[in-house]
C-alpha positions as CSV (number, residue, x, y, z in Angstrom):
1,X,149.0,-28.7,76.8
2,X,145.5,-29.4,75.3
3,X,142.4,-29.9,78.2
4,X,140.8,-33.6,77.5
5,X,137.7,-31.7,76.4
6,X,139.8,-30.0,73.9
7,X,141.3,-33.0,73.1
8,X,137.5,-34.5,73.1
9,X,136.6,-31.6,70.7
10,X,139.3,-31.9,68.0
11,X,138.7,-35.8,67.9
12,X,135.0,-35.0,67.1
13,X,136.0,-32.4,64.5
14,X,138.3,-35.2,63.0
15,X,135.8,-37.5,62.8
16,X,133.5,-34.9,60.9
17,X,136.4,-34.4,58.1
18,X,136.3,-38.2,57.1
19,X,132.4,-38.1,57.4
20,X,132.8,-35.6,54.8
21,X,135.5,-37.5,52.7
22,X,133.9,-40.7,52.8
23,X,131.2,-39.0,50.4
24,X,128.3,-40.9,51.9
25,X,126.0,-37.8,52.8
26,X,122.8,-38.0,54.7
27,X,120.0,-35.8,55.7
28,X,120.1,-37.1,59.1
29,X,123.8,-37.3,59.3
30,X,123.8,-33.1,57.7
31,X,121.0,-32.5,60.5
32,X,123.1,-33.9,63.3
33,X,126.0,-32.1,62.0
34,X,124.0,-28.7,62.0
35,X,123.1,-29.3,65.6
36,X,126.8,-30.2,66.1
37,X,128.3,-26.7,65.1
38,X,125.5,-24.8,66.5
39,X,126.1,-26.3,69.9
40,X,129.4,-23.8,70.1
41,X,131.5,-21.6,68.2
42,X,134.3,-23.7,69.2
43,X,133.0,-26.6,67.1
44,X,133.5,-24.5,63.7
45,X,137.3,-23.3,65.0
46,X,137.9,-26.7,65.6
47,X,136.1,-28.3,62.1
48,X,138.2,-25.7,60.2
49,X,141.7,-26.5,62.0
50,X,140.7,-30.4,61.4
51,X,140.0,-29.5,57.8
52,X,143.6,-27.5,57.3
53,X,145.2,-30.6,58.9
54,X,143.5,-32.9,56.0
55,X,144.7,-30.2,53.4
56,X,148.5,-30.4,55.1
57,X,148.6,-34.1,55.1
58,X,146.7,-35.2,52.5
59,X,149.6,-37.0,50.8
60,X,150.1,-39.2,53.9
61,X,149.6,-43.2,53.5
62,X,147.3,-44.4,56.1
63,X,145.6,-40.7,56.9
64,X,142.5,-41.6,57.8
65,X,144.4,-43.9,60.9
66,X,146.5,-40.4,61.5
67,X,142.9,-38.3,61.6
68,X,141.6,-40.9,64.3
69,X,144.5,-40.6,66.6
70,X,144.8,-37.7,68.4
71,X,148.5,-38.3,69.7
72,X,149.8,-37.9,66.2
73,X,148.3,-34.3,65.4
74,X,150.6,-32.3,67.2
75,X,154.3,-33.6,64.8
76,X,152.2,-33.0,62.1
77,X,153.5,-30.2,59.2
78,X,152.6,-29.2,55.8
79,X,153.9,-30.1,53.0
80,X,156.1,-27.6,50.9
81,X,155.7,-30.1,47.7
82,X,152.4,-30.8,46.1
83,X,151.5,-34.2,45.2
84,X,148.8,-35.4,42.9
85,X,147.1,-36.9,46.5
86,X,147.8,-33.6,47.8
87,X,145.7,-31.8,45.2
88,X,143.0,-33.6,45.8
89,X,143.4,-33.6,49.4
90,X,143.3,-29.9,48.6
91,X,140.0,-30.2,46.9
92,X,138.7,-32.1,49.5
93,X,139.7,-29.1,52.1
94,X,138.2,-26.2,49.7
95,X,135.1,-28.7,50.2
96,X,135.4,-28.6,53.9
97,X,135.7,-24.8,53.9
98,X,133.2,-24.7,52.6
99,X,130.9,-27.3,54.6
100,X,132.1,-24.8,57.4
101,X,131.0,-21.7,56.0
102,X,127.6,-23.6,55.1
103,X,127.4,-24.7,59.0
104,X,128.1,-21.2,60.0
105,X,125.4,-19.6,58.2
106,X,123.0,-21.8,56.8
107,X,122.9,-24.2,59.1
108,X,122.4,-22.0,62.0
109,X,119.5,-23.8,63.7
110,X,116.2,-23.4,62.5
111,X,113.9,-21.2,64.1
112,X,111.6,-23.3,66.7
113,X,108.6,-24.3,64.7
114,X,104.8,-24.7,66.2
115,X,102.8,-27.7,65.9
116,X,98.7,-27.8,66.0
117,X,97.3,-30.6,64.4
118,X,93.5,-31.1,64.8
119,X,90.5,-33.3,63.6
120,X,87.1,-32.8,63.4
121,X,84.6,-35.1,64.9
122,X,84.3,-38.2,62.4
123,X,87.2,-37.3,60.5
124,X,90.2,-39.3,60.6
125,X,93.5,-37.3,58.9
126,X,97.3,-38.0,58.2
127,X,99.8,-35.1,58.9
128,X,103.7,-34.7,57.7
129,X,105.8,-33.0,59.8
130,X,109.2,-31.5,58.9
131,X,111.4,-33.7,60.4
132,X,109.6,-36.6,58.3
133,X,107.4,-38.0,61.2
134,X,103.9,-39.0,60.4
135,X,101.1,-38.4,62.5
136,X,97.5,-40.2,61.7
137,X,94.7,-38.7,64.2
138,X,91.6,-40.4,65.1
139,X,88.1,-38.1,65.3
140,X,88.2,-34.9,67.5
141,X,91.8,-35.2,68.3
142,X,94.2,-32.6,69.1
143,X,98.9,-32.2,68.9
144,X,100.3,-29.7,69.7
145,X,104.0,-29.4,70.1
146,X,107.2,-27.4,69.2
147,X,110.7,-28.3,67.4
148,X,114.0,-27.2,67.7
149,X,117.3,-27.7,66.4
150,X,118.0,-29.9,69.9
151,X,114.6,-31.3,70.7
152,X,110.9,-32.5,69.4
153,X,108.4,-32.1,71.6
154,X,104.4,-32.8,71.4
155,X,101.5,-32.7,73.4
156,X,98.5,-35.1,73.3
157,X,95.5,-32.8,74.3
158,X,92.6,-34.9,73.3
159,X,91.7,-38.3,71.5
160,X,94.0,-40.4,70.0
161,X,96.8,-40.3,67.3
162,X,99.4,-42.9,65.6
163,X,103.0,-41.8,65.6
164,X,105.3,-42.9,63.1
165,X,108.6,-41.2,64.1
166,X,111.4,-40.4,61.6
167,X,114.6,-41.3,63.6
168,X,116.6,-38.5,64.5
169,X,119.1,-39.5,67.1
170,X,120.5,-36.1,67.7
171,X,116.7,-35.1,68.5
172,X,115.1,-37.4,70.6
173,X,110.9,-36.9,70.7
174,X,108.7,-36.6,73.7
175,X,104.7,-37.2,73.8
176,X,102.9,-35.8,77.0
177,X,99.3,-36.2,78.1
178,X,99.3,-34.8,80.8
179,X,99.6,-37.9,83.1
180,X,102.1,-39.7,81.0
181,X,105.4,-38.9,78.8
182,X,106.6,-41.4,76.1
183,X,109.9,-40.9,74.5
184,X,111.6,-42.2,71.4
185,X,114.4,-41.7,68.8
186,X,112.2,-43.0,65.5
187,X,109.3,-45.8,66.0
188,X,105.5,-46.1,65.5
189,X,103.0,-46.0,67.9
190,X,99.3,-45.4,69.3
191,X,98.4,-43.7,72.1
192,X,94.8,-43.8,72.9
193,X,93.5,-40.6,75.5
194,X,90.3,-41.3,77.3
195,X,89.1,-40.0,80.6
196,X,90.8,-41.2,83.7
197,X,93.4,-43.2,81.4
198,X,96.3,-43.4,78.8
199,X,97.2,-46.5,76.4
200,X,100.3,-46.5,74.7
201,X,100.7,-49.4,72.4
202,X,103.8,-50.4,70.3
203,X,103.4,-50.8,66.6
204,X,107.1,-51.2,66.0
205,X,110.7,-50.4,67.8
206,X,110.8,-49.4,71.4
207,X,109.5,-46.6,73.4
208,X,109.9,-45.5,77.4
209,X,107.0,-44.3,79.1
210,X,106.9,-42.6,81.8
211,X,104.7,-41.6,84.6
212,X,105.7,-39.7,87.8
213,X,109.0,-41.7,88.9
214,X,107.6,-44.9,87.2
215,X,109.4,-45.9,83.9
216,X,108.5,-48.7,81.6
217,X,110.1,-50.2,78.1
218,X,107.9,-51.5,75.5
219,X,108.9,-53.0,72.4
220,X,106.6,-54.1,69.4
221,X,103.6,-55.8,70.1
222,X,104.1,-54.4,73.7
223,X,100.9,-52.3,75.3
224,X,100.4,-50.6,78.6
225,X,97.5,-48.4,80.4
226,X,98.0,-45.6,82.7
227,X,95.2,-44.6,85.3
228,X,94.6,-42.0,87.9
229,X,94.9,-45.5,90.5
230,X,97.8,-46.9,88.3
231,X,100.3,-45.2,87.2
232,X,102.0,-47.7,84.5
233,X,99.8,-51.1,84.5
234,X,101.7,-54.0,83.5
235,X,103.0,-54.4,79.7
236,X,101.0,-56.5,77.9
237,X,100.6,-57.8,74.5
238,X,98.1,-56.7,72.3
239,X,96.4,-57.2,68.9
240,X,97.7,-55.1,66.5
241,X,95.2,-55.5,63.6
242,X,92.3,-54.6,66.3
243,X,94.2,-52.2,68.3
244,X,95.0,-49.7,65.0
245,X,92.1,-50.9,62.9
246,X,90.5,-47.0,63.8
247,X,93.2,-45.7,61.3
248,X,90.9,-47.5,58.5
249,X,87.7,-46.0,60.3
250,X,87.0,-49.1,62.3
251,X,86.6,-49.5,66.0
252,X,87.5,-53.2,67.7
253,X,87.2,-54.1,71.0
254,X,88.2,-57.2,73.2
255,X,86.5,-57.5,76.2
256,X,86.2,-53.5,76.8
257,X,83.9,-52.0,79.0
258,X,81.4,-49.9,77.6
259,X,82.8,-46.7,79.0
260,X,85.8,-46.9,77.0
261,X,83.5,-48.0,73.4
262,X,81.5,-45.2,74.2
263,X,84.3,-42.7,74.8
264,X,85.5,-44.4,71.2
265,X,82.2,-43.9,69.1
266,X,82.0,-40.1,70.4
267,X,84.8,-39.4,68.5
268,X,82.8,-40.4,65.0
269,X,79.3,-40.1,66.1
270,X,77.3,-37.4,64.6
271,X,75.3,-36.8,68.2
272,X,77.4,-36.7,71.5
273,X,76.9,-40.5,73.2
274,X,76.4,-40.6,76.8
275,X,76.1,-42.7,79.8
276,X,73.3,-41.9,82.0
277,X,73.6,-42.1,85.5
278,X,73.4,-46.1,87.0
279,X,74.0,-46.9,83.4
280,X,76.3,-50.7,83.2
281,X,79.8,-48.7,82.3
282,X,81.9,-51.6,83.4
283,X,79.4,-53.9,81.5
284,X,82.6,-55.7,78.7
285,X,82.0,-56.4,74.9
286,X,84.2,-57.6,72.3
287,X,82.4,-55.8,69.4
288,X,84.0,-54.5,65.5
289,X,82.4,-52.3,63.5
290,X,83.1,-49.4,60.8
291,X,82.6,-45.7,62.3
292,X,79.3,-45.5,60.0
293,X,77.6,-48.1,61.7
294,X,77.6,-46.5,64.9
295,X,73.7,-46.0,65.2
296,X,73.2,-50.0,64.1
297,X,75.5,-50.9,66.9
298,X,73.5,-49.2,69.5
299,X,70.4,-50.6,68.6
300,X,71.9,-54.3,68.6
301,X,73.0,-53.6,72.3
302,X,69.4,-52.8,73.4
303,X,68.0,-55.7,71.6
304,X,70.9,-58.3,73.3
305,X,71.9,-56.6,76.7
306,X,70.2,-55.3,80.1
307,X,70.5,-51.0,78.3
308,X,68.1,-49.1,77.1
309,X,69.2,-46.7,74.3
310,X,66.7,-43.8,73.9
311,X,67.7,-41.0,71.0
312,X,66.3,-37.9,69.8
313,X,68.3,-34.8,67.2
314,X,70.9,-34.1,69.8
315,X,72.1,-37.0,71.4
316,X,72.1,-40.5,72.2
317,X,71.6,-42.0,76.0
318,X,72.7,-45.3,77.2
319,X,70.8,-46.0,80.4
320,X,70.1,-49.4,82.6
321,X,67.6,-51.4,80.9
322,X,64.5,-53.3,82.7
């Protein structure tokens, strides 16, 4: 008598046969199926016994209902005549050999592949992956990651990045920064990577993040920031024309405190910004501007606020003014 996993197994393999039949091929469907059959060798025994059981009863009336109900395959028997049904039902099981043979060899699992995606400072660059995902990186950013048949994985090392995520359900895909994991099947999203803190804002879909044994769901329009005194903050919402307006080469900022704009404008500026000591870095602007007019912005904050911004060919300081 058959185990329930074995029972479990067949029903699977069954439901891969009418998959097959129906005709209505997909990449992500073939993908998952790949992944399927590699999992165990007893997946292709048990797609090729499925396969000979469409072949024997091809000619049945309802055999899609037989294929789905597992108490019925055992008082199954071929056929010793051949109907006109049953040829093509014969067809249809050369096809499945086939799709076995196909699953055996050439879709064995890929070999894992190595991600390292980088910008320079200033540049902003869109990257295809092979799964179909897009990534868009801001100035001096840095992925790095790995994929396998089972899993996508990447790694946020510096700046910032836009995900937009080909859904692959079979393959779900993890982002780490170090201090915070975000996981999704297929969606788009930002995450933003300054010191002491993590944004991840949702462009469309839903995401979890994650951060030690906190866990928080975000949906479209949802944002939420991680610190070194916060884990997860609270989800908020968030404008989605300023938020993502860098992928255009534009910085915008609502009520953000000058450390964070001038963690933002060191990733385009042609000299390293910095914040000298006593300098106001909690001092909050609500400022736009493209990624060339850096140097025009700087000089409009010593003219209207309490800094003092002093330049020379290798950098740019931000001090307290008088």
């Amino acid at each position: 008598m058959k185990s329930e996993s074995a029972k479990a197994l067949d029903a699977e393999a069954r439901a891969w046969v009418l998959y097959f039949a129906s005709g209505e091929n997909t990449p992500e469907k073939e993908r998952a199926f790949a992944v399927w059959l590699a999992a165990s060798p007893d997946h292709g025994a048990a797609f090729e016994r499925a396969g000979q059981l469409w072949d024997a009863i091809a000619d049945v009336d309802d055999v899609e209902n037989i294929l789905t109900d597992h108490n019925n395959i055992k008082t199954l028997q071929p056929r010793r005549t051949m109907s006109r049904r049953l040829l093509l039902g014969g067809g249809l099981a050369a096809g499945l050999a086939c799709a076995v043979g196909i699953g055996l060899m050439s879709f064995q699992p890929a070999p894992p592949e190595d991600i390292l995606l980088a910008t320079a400072r200033g540049e902003i660059r869109t990257f295809t992956l092979s799964d179909g995902s897009k990534l868009t990186l801001g100035g001096a950013s840095h992925v790095r990651g790995k994929f396998t048949a089972r899993t996508r994985a990447l790694q946020l090392v510096d700046g910032n990045a836009y995900f937009d995520i080909a859904r692959d359900e079979s393959r779900p895909l993890t982002v780490d920064t170090g201090s915070v994991q975000v996981r999704v099947l297929g969606t788009r999203f930002d995450i933003k990577k300054r010191t002491g803190q993590v944004s991840v804002s949702v462009d469309s879909g839903h995401v979890r993040v994650m951060a030690d044994a906190a866990a928080r769901d975000l949906h479209a329009g949802d944002r939420i920031v991680s610190t070194a005194a916060l884990r997860l903050g609270p989800v908020e919402p968030f404008d989605t024309e300023k938020e993502l307006s860098w992928r255009s080469g534009r910085l915008s900022f609502v009520d953000a405190p000058l450390r964070d704009i001038v963690a933002d404008m060191n990733q385009y500026s042609d000299r390293p910004v910095r914040l000298a000591p006593g300098a106001p870095a909690d001092l909050r602007l609500t400022l736009s501007f493209s990624i060339q007019q850096i140097g025009q912005v700087l000089a409009g904050l010593d003219t209207a606020y309490p800094i003092d911004v002093r330049e020379d060919d290798t950098e740019i300081v931000i001090s307290e003014g008088l």
